[in-house]
C-alpha positions as a Markdown table, in Angstrom:
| # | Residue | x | y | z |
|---|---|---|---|---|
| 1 | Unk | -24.4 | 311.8 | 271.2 |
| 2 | Unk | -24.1 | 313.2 | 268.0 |
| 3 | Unk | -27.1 | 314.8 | 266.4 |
| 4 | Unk | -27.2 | 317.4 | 263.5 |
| 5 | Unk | -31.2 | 317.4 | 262.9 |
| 6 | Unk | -34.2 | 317.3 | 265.4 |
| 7 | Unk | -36.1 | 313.9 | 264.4 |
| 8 | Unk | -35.5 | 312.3 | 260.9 |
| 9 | Unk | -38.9 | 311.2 | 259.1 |
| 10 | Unk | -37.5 | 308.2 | 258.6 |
| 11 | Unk | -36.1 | 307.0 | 261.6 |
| 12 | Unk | -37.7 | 303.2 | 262.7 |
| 13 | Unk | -39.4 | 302.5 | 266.3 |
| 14 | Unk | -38.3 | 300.2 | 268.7 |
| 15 | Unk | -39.1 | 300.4 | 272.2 |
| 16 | Unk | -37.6 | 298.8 | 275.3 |
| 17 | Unk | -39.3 | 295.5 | 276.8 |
| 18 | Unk | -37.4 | 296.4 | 280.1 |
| 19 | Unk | -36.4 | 299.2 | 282.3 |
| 20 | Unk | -32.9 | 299.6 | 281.4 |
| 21 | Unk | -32.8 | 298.6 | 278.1 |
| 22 | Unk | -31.1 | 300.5 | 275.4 |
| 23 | Unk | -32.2 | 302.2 | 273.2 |
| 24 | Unk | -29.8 | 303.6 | 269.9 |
| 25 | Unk | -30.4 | 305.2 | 266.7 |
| 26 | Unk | -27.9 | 305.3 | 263.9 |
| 27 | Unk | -29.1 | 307.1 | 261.1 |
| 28 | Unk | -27.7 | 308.9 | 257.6 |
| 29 | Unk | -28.7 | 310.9 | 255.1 |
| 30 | Unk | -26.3 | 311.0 | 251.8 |
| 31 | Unk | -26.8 | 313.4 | 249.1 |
| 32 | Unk | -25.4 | 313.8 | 245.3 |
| 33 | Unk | -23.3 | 317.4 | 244.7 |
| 34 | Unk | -22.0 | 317.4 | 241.4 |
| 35 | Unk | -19.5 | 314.9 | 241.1 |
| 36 | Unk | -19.0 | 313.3 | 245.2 |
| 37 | Unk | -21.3 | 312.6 | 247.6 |
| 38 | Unk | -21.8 | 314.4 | 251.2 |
| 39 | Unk | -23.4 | 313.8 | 254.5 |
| 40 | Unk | -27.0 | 315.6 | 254.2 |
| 41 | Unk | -28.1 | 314.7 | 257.9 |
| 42 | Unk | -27.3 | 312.3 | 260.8 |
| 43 | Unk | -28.9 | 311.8 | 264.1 |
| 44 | Unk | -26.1 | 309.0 | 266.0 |
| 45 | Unk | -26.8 | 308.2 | 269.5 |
| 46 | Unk | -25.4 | 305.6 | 272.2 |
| 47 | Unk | -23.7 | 302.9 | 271.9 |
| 48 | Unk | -23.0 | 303.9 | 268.0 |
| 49 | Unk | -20.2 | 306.6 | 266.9 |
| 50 | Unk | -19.1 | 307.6 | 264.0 |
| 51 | Unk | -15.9 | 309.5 | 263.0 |
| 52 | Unk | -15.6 | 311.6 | 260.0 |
| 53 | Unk | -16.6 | 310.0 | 256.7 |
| 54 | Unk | -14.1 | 309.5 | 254.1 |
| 55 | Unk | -13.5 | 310.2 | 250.2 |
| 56 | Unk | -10.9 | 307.0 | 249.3 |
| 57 | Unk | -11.5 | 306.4 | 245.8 |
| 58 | Unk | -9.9 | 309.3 | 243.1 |
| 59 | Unk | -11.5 | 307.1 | 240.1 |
| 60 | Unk | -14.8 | 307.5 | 242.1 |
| 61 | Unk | -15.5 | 310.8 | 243.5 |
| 62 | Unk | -19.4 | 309.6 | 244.3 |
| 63 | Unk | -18.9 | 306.9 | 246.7 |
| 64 | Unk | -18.2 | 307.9 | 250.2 |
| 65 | Unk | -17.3 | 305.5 | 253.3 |
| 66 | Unk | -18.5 | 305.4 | 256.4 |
| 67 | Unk | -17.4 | 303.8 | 259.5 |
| 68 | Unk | -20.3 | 302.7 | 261.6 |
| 69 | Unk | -18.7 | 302.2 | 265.1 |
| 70 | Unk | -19.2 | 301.0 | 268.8 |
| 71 | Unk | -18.4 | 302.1 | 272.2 |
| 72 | Unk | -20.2 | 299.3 | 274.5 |
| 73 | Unk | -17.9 | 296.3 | 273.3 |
| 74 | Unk | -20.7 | 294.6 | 271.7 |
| 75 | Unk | -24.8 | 293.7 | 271.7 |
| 76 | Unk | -26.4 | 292.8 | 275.0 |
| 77 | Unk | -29.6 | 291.3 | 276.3 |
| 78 | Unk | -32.9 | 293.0 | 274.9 |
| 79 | Unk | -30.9 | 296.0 | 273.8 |
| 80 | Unk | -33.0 | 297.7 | 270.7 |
| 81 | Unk | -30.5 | 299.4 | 268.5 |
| 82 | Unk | -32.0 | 301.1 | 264.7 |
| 83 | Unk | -30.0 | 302.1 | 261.5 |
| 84 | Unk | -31.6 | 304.0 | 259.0 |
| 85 | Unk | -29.8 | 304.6 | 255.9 |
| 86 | Unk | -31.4 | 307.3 | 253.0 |
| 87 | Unk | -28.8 | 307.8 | 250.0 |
| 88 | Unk | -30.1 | 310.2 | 247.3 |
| 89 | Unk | -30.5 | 310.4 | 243.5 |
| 90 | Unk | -26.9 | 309.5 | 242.4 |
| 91 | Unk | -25.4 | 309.2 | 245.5 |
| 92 | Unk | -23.2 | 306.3 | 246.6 |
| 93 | Unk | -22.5 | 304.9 | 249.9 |
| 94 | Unk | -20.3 | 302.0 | 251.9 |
| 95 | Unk | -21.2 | 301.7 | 255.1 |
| 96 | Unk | -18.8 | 298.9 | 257.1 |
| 97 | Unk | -17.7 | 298.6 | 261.1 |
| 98 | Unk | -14.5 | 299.1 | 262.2 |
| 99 | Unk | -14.2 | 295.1 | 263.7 |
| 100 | Unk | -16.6 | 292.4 | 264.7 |
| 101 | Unk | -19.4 | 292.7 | 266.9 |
| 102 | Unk | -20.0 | 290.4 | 270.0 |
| 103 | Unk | -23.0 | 289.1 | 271.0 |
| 104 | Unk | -22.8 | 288.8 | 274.8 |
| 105 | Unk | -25.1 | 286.4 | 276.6 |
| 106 | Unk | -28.4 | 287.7 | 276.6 |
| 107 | Unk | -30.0 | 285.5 | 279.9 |
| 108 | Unk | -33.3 | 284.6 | 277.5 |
| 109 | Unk | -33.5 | 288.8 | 276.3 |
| 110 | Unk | -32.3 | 288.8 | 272.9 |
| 111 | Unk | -30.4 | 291.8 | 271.1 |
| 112 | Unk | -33.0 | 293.6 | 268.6 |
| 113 | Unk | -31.6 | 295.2 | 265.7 |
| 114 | Unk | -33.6 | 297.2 | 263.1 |
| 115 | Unk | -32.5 | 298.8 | 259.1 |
| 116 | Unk | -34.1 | 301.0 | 257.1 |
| 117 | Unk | -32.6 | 301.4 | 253.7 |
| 118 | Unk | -33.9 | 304.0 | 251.2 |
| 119 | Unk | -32.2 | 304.1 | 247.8 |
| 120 | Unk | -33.2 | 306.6 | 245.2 |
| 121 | Unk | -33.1 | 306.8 | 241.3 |
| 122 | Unk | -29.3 | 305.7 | 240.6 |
| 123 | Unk | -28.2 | 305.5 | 244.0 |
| 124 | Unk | -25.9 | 303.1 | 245.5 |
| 125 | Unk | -25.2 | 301.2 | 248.6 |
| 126 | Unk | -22.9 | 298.7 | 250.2 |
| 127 | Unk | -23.5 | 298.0 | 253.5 |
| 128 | Unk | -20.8 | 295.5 | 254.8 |
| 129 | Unk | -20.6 | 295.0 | 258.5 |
| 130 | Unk | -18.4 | 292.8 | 259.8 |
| 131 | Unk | -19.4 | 289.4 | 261.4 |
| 132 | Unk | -21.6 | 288.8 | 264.8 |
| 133 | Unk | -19.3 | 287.0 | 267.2 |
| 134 | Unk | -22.0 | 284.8 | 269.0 |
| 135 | Unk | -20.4 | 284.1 | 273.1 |
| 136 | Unk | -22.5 | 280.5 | 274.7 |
| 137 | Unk | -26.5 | 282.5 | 275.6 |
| 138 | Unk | -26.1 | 284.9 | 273.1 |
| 139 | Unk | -29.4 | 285.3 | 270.8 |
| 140 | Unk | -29.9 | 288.2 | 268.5 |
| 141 | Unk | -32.6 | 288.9 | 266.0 |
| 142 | Unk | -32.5 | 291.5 | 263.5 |
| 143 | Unk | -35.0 | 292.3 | 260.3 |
| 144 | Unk | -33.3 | 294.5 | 257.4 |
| 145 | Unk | -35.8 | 296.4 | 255.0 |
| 146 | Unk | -34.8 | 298.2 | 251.6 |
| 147 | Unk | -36.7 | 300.2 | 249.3 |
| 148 | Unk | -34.8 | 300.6 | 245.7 |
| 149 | Unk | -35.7 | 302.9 | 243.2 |
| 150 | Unk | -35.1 | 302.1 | 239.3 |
| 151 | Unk | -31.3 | 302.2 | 238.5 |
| 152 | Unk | -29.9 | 301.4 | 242.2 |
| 153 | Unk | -27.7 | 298.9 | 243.7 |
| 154 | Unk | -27.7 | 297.6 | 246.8 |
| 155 | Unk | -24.9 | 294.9 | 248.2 |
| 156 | Unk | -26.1 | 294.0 | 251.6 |
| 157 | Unk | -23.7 | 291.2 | 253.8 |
| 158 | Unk | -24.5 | 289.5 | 257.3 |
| 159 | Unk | -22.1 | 286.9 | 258.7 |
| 160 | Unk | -21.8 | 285.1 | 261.8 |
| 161 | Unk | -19.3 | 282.8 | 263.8 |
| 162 | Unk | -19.7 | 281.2 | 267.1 |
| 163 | Unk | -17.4 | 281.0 | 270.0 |
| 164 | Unk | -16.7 | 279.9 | 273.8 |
| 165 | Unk | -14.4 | 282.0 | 275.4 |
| 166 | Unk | -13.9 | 279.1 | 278.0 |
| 167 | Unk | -13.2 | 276.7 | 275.6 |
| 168 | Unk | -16.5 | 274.4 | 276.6 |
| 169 | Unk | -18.0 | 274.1 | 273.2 |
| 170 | Unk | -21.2 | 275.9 | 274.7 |
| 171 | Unk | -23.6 | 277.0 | 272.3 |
| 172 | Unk | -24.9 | 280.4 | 271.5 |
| 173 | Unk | -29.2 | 280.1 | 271.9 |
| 174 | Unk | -31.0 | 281.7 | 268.9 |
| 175 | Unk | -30.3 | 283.8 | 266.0 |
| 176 | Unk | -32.8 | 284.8 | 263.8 |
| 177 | Unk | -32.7 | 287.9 | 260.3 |
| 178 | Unk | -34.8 | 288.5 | 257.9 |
| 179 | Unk | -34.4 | 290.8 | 254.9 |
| 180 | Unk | -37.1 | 292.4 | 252.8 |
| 181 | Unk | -36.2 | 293.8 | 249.5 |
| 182 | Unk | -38.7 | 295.8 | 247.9 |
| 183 | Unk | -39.1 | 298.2 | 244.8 |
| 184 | Unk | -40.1 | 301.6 | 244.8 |
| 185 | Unk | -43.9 | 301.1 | 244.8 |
| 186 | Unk | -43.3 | 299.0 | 248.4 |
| 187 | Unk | -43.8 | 295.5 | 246.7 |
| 188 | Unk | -42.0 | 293.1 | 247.7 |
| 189 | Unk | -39.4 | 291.5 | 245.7 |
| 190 | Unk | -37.2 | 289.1 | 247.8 |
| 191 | Unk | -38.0 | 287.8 | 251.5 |
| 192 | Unk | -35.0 | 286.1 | 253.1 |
| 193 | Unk | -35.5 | 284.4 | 256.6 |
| 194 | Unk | -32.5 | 283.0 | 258.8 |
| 195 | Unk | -33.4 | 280.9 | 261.9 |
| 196 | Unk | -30.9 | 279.2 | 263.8 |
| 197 | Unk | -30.5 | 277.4 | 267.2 |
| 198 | Unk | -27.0 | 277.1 | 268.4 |
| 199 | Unk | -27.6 | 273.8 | 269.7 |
| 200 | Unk | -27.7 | 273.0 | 266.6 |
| 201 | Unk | -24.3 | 273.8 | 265.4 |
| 202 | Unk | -22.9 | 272.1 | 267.8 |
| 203 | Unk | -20.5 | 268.7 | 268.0 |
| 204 | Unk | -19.7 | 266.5 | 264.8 |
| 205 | Unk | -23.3 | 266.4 | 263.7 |
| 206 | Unk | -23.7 | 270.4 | 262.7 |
| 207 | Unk | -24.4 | 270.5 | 259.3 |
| 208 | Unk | -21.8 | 273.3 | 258.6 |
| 209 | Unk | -19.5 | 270.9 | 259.5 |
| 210 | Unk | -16.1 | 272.3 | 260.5 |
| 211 | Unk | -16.4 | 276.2 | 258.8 |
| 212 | Unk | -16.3 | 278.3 | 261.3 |
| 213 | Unk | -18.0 | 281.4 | 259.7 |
| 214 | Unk | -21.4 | 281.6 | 257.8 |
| 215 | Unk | -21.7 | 284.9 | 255.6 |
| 216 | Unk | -24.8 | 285.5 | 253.3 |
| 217 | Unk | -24.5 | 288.5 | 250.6 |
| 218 | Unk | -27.8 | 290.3 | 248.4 |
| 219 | Unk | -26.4 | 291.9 | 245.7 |
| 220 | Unk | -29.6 | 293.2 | 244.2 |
| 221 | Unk | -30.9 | 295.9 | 241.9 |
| 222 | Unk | -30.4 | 296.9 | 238.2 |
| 223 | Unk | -29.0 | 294.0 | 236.4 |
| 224 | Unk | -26.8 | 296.0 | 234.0 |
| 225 | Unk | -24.8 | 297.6 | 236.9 |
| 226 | Unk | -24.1 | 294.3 | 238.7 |
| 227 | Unk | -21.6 | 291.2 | 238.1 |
| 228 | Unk | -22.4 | 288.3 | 236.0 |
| 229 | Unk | -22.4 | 284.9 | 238.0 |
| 230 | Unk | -19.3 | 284.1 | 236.1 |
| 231 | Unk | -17.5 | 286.8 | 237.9 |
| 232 | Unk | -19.3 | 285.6 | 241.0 |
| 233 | Unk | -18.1 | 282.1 | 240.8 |
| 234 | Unk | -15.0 | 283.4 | 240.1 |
| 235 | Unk | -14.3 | 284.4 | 243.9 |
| 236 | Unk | -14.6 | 281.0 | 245.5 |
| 237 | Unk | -11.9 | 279.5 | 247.2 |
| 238 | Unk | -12.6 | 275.9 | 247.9 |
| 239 | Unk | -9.6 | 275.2 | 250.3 |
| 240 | Unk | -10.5 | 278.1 | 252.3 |
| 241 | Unk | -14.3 | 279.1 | 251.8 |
| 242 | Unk | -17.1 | 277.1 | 249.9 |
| 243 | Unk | -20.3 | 279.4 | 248.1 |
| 244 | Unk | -23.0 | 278.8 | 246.4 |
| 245 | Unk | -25.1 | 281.7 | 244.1 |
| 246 | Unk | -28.4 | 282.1 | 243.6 |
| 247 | Unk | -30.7 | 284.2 | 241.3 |
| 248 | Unk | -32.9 | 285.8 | 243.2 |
| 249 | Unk | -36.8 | 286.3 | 242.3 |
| 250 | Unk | -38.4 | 288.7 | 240.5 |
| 251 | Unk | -34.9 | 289.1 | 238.7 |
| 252 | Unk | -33.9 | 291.2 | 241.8 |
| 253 | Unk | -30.3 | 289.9 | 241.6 |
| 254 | Unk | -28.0 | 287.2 | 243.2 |
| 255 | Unk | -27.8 | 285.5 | 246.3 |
| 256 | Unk | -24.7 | 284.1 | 247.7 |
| 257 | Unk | -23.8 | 282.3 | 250.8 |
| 258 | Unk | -20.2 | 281.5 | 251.8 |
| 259 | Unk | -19.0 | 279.0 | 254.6 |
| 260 | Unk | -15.6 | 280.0 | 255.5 |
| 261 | Unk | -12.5 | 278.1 | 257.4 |
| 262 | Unk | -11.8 | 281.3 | 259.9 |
| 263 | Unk | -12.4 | 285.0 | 260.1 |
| 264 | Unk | -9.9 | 285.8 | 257.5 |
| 265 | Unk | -11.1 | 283.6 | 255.0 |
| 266 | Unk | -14.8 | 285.7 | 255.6 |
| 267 | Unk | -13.4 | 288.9 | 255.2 |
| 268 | Unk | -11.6 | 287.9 | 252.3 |
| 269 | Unk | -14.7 | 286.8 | 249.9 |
| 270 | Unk | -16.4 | 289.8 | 251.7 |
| 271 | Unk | -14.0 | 292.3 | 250.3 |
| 272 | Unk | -13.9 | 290.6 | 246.8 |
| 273 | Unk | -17.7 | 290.7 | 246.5 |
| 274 | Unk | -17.3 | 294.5 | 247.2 |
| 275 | Unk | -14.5 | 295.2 | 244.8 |
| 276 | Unk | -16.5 | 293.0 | 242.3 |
| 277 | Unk | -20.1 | 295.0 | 242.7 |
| 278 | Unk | -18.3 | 298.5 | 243.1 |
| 279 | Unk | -16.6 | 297.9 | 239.8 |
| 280 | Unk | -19.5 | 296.4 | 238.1 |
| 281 | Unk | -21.2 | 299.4 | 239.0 |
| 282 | Unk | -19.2 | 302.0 | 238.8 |
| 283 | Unk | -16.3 | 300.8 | 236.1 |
| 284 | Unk | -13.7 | 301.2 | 238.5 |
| 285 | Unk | -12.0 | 298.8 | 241.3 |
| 286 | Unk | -12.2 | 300.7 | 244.9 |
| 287 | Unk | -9.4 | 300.8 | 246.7 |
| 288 | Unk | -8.7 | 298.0 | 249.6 |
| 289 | Unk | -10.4 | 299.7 | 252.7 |
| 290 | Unk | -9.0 | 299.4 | 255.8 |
| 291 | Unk | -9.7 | 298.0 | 259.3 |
């Protein structure tokens, strides 16, 4: 465990159902110092680790990377694992894993996950995990919650793919997320609720067909620092990934889901929407990050 402050105010509670259980807390503090951005606190406990973060981008000294990382080799029944993520006035963060995270089969106890995002006056966030990897039993259920302040941007991205180790075409059971975006004065703004039944999915009649990966993206926030729907339209790739965007209420932002043909397609469009929103909101491309 790695832990540099007592108990941060804003860490989230979840409590195990069963003796046993896990229990982990990732949480992160960034603050604005002149020109870059720096670690102001972090409390990281079992299964997550994280190395050092890292300064990759010369044209943009204010956004710093992070690797959130694993050491259990993936999500297990009824663990309850937290992420808390507080960027301050100015700051900029991207927050990404280091590979895809497996869903183990979770015997009727699904894997919990809880995040807190705070994003101040001008801050910004991208927060870009690579996809759940959902093995026959595995259910998972996770709720995201943001809180932006005037002038921030926030690109969230969750993604999924399903597979049988055996080769049976056995289903995963249940995945269900839900993301709440609200302003600074705690009102909501967007509500987006995902509930799927791996049965479902399965055989000739799933209605994703044969795309093996599903990836929704919120890019949300103020509208002058983000890309026009032209540039987002821009990124599809029919003979590898299909999307669709959508504007989101309350002029929040845009919504854009992607089926993909494989993992590689996935990270692709995942890695242009990123270039895309840091650029729109910074005037620079980032650099390719790598993995």
């Amino acid at each position: 465990m790695t832990s540099h402050w007592p108990q941060p105010r804003t860490a989230p509670t979840l409590q195990p159902t069963r003796p046993g259980a896990r229990s982990g807390r990732f949480e992160l503090v960034l603050s604005r110092h002149g020109a870059r951005t720096h670690i102001g606190r972090q409390y990281v406990s079992y299964p997550f680790h994280m190395t050092r973060p890292f300064a990759l981008d010369a044209a943009i000294p204010s956004l710093l990377t992070v690797y959130q990382q694993s050491s259990s080799g993936g999500l297990y029944r009824d663990d309850r694992l937290s992420s808390c993520f507080d960027v301050g006035a100015g700051a900029a963060g991207h927050v990404t894993t280091q590979a895809a995270t497996v869903v183990h089969d979770c015997h009727g106890q699904p894997a919990h996950q809880r995040t807190e995002i705070i994003l101040a006056d001008g801050a910004f966030l991208a927060l870009t995990p690579d996809q759940l990897v959902l093995f026959p039993g595995a259910a998972c259920s996770s709720l995201t919650q943001a809180r932006l302040a005037p002038g921030a941007v926030l690109l969230l991205s969750d993604a999924f793919a399903w597979h049988d180790p055996e080769g049976r075409g056995r289903p995963f059971e249940r995945l269900e997320a839900r993301v709440d975006i609200l302003d600074a004065d705690g009102r909501l703004l967007v509500r987006d609720n995902l509930e799927i039944v791996g049965a479902d999915l399965a055989g000739t009649a799933s209605p994703v067909g044969g795309w093996k990966v599903v990836s929704n993206f919120m890019l949300v926030g103020a509208p002058d620092r983000l890309p026009t729907a032209d540039e987002l339209a821009a990124l599809s790739r029919p003979e590898r990934q299909v999307t669709g965007i959508t504007v989101l209420p309350n002029g929040a932002g845009w919504g854009v889901r992607c089926l993909a043909a494989d993992a590689i397609a996935a990270r692709g469009i995942a890695e242009s929407l990123f270039m895309l929103a840091v650029a729109a909101a910074f005037g620079q491309q980032p650099v390719p990050r790598r993995k």
